[in-house]
C-alpha positions in Angstrom: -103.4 -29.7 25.4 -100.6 -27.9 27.8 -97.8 -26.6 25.8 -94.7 -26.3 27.7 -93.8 -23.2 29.4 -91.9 -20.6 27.5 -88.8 -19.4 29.9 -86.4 -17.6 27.7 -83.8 -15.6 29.0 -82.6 -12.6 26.7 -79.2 -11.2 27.1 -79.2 -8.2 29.1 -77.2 -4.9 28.0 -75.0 -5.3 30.6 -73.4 -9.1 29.5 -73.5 -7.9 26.0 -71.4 -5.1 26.9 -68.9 -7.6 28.7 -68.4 -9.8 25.8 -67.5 -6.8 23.3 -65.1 -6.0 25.8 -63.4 -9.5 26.2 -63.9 -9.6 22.3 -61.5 -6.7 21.9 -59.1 -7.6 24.3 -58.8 -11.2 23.0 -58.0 -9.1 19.4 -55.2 -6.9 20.8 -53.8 -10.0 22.2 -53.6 -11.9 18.9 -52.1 -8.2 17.2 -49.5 -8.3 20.5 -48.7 -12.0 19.5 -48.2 -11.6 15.9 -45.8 -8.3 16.1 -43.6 -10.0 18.9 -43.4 -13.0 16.8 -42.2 -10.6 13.5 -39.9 -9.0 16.2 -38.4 -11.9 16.7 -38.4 -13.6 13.4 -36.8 -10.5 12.3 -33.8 -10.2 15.1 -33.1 -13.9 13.9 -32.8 -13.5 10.7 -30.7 -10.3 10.9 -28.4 -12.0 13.6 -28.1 -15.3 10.9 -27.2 -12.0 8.2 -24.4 -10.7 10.2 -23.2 -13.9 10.9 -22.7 -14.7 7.6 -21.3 -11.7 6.2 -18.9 -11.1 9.0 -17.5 -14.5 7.7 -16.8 -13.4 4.2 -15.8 -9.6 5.0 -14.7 -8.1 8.7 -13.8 -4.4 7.9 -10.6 -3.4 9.8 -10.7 -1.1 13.3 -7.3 -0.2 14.8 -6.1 1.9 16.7 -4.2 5.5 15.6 -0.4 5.6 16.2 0.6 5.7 20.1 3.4 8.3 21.1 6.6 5.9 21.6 9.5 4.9 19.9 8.9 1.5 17.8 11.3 -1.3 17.5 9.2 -4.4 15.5 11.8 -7.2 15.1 9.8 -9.7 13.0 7.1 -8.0 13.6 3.6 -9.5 13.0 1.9 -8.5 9.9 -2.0 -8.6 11.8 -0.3 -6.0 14.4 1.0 -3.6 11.9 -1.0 -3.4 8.6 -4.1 -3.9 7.4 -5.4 -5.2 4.0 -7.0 -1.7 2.3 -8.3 -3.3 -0.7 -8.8 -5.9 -2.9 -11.0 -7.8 -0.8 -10.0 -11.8 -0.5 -6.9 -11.7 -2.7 -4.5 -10.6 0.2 -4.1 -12.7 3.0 -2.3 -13.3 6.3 -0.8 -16.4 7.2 1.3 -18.1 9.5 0.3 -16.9 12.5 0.6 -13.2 11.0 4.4 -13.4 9.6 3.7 -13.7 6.0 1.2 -12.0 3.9 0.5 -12.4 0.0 -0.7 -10.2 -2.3 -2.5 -11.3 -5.7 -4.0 -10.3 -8.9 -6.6 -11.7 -11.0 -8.2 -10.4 -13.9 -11.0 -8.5 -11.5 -8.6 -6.9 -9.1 -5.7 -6.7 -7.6 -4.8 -6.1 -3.8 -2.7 -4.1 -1.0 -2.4 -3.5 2.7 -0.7 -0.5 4.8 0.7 0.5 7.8 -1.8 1.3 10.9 0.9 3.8 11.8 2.0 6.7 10.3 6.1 8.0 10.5 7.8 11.1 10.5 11.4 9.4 9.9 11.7 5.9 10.1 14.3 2.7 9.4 12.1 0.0 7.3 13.0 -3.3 6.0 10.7 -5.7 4.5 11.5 -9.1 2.8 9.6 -9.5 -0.6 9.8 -12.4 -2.7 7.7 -11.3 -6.3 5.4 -12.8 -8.8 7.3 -15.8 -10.2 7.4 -16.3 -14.1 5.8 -14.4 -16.8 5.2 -11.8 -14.3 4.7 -9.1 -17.4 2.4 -6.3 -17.1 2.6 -6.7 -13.0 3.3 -3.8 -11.4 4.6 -4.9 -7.7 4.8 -1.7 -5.0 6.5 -0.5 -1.5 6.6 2.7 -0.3 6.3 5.5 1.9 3.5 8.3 1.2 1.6 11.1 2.9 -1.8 12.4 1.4 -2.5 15.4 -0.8 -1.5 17.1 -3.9 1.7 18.1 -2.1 2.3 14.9 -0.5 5.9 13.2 -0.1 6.6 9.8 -1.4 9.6 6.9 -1.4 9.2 4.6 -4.3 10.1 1.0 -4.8 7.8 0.0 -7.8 9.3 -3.1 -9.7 8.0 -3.7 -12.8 7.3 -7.5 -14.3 8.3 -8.6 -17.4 8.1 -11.7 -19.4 9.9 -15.3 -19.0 13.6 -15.1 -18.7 13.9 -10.7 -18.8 14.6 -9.3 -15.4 12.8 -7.3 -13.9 13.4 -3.7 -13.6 13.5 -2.0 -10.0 11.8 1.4 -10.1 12.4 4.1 -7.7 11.6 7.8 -7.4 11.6 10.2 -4.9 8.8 13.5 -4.4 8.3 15.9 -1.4 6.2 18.5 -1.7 4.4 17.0 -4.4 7.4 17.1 -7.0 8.8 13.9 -8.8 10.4 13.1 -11.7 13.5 11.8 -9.8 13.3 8.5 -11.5 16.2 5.8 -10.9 15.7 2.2 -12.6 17.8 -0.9 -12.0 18.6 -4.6 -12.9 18.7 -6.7 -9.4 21.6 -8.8 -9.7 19.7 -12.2 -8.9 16.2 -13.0 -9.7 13.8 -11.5 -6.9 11.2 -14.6 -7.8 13.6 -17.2 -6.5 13.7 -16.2 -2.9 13.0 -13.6 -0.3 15.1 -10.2 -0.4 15.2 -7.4 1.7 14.1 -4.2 0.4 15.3 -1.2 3.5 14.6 2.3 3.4 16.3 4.8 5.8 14.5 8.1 5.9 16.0 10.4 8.6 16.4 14.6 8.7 19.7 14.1 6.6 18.9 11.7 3.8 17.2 8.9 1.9 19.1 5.1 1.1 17.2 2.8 0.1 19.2 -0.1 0.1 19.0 -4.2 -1.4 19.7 -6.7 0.7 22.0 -4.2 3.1 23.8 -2.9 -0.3 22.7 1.2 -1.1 21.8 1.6 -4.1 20.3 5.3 -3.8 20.9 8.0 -2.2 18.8 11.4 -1.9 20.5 14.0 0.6 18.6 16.9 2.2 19.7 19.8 0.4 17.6 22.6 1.6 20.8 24.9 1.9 20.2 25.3 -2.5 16.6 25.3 -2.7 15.5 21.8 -2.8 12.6 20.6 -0.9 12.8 18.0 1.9 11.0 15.0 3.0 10.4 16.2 6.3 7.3 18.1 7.7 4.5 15.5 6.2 4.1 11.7 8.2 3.9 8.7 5.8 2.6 5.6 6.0 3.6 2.2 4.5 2.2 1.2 1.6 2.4 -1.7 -0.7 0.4 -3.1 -3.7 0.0 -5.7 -6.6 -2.3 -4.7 -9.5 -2.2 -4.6 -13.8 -0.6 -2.1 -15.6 -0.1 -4.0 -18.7 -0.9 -0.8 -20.8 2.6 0.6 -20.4 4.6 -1.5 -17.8 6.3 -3.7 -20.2 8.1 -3.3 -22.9 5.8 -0.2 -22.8 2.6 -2.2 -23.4 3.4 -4.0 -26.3 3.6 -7.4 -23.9 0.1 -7.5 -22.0 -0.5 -9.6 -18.7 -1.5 -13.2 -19.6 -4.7 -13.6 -17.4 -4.2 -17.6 -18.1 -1.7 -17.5 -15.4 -3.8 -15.7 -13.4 -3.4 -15.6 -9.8 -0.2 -13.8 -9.5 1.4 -13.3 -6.0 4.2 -11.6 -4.4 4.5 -12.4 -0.1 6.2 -10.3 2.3 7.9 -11.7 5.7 10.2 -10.8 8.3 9.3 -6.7 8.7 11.0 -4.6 11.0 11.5 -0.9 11.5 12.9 1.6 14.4 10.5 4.3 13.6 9.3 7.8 15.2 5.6 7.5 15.3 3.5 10.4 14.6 0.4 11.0 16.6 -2.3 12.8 14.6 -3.6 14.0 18.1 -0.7 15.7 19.6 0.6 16.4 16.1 4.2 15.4 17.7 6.4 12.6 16.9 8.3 10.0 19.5 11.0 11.3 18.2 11.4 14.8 19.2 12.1 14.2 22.7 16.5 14.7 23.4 16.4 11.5 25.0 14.8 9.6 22.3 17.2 11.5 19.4 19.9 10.3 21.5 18.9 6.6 21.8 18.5 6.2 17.9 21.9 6.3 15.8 19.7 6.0 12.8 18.4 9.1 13.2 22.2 10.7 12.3 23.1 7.8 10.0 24.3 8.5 6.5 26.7 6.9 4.1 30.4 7.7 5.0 33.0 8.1 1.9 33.4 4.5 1.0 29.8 3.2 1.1 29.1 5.7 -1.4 31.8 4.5 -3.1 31.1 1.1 -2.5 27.2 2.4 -4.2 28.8 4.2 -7.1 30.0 1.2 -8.2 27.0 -0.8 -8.0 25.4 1.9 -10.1 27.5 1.4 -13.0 27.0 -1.9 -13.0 23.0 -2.5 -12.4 21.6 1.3 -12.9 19.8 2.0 -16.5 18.5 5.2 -16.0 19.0 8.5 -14.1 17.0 10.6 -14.5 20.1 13.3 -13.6 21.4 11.8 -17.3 18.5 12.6 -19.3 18.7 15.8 -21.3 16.2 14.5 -23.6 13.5 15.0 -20.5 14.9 17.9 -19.1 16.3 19.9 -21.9 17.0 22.9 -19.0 18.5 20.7 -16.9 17.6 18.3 -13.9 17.0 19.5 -10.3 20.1 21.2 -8.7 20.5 18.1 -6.2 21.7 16.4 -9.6 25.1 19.1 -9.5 26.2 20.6 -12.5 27.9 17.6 -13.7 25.3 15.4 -14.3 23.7 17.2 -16.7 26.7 17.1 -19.4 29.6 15.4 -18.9 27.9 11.8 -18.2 25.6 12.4 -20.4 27.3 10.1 -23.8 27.8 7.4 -20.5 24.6 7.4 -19.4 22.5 7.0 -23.4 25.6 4.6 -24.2 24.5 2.7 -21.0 20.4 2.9 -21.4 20.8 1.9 -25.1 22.8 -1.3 -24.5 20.7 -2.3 -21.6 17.2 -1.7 -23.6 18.4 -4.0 -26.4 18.6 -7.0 -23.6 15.4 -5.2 -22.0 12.7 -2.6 -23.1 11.4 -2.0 -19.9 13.4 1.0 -18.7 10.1 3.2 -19.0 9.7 6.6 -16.9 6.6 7.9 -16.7 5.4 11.4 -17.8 3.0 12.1 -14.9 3.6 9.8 -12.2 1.0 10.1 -9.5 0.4 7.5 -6.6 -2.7 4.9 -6.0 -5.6 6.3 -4.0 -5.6 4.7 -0.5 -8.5 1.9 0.2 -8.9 2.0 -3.4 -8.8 0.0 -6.7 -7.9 2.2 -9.2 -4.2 1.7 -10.7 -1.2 3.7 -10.3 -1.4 3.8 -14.4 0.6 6.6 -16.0 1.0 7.5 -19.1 4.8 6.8 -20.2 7.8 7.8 -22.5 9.4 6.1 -24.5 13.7 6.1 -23.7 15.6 6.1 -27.4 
């Protein structure tokens, strides 16, 4: 019987060695694949990430203040501020000529200037929270940073339906307050836009209602008194709770069923001598410039003071010049010697019959201004006026 023939062929070493070889290059290549394909799995999904959360939040980048005089008539709210905090409850609208603050039970809001000042002419319109606005504290003001910062105050403080509210304004440089003046408006600021101006300049402080002074704080170095004029400020303004003393010194608290409450700004303007943090100069300091700004000299002649004297009597219910029962020594000398006594029946005669229409002429003991870019309320412990 013939059996067939038995030709096997055995792998050599040398093929065997060639398919390891091809073995481990085909693995590397699958690794290669798999990481580029994570790579780019990853990138997408990150890009898709940003995406989205760019559409909820965009954190603000400007530029620092230039080195030239500023003139913004109706100028645009996206050019000149930026909302600081509070997240979606401040917006801007209308092609950047209104913005709205607003306050909810979580948070309130606030923007402020990209640009800081050292002297400047402001005026913004503000129309407030509308209603039972109590508990609402509504801000605008000027401020540096630091313990020994300077500070112009508009602060105006809500109160329930059909009680006015009460303007709030104080004055610090160098740190020091307690230079708190309170009024009634004479129409209701929920109806319409006002304007609210301040003029800060090397010779005084007005801060003025619809064109009408109402305040005036001169620079009276000559007797000791510090002035508001070696720190830059920026513009600041808020909307946020302070139910716990703001009206009728807490007794009312904010009713979160009406909840959002919003105040809007329009039509801001200012001539202004910017500061530059990096020359540490201000457009202003130039002859030429000094020359081409009257504001820069302005101050009230004899009969607009008069003219705010009047208007004093009439819609002022506190002074802190009046109030011996806060300063038993004696207010600051800028108050003059007469303040401290011979107005002083006039000025409880006038708090008391105002308070029994209103109880919230409050001053607080230890005012101190909201952090920047922050939440936390300008909340301050208070004292009661008998």
């Amino acid at each position: 019987m013939a059996y067939p023939s038995r030709n096997y062929s055995y792998p050599t070493r040398s093929s065997s060695r060639s398919s390891i070889h091809y073995l481990i290059l085909l693995a590397f290549a699958a690794v290669l694949v798999f990481k580029v394909d994570v790579l780019i799995s990853q990138s997408i999904f990150a890009a898709r990430r940003r995406a989205s959360t760019s559409r909820n939040f965009v954190r603000p980048t400007y530029r620092r203040a230039s080195s030239s005089i500023t003139g913004f008539t109706n100028g645009t709210f996206n050019r000149n501020f930026v909302l600081s905090w509070g997240e979606e409850r401040g917006k801007i609208l209308e092609h950047g000529e209104l913005l709205t603050l607003s306050l909810d039970r979580k948070s309130g809001s606030g923007f402020e200037s990209k640009k800081e000042y050292l002297f400047a002419k402001i005026d913004m319109q503000i129309k407030l929270v509308p209603g039972n606005s109590a508990g609402t504290v509504t801000t605008y003001y000027l401020s540096s940073e630091g313990s020994a910062h300077d500070e112009i105050d508009f602060e105006f403080l809500g109160n329930s339906t059909g009680n006015p509210y009460t303007l709030h304004t104080n004055v610090f440089s160098q740190g020091k307050g307690d230079r708190e003046q309170q009024f009634f408006l004479w129409f209701d600021p929920t109806e319409d836009f006002h304007t609210y101006s301040i003029l800060w300049n090397p010779k005084c402080i007005i801060l003025s209602v619809d064109g009408k002074p109402i305040r005036e704080f001169k620079n009276m170095e000559s007797i000791g008194v510090p002035y508001l004029k070696g720190q830059p400020m920026r513009i600041y303004s808020s909307l946020w709770n302070a139910d716990e003393w703001a009206t009728q010194h807490g007794l009312v608290k904010t009713d979160w069923s009406l909840a959002p409450f919003t105040a809007s700004y329009r039509n801001f303007s200012a001539e202004a001598c910017i500061w530059s943090p990096r020359t540490r100069k201000s457009s202003c300091e130039s002859t030429d410039s000094a020359k081409s700004n009257s504001w820069l000299t302005e101050e009230l002649d004899s009969r607009a003071r008069e003219k705010m004297k009047q208007l004093q009597q009439k819609y002022m219910v506190y002074n802190y010049c009046e109030d011996p029962w806060r300063f038993p020594q004696g207010p600051g000398p800028e108050c003059g010697s007469k303040s401290k006594i011979n107005r002083q029946s006039n000025s409880n005669n006038n708090i008391n019959t105002n308070a029994n229409n209103n109880d919230n002429i409050i001053v607080p003991r230890k005012p101190r201004r909201p952090r920047r870019r922050s939440r936390s309320k300008r909340a301050n412990k208070v004292a009661q006026i008998d």
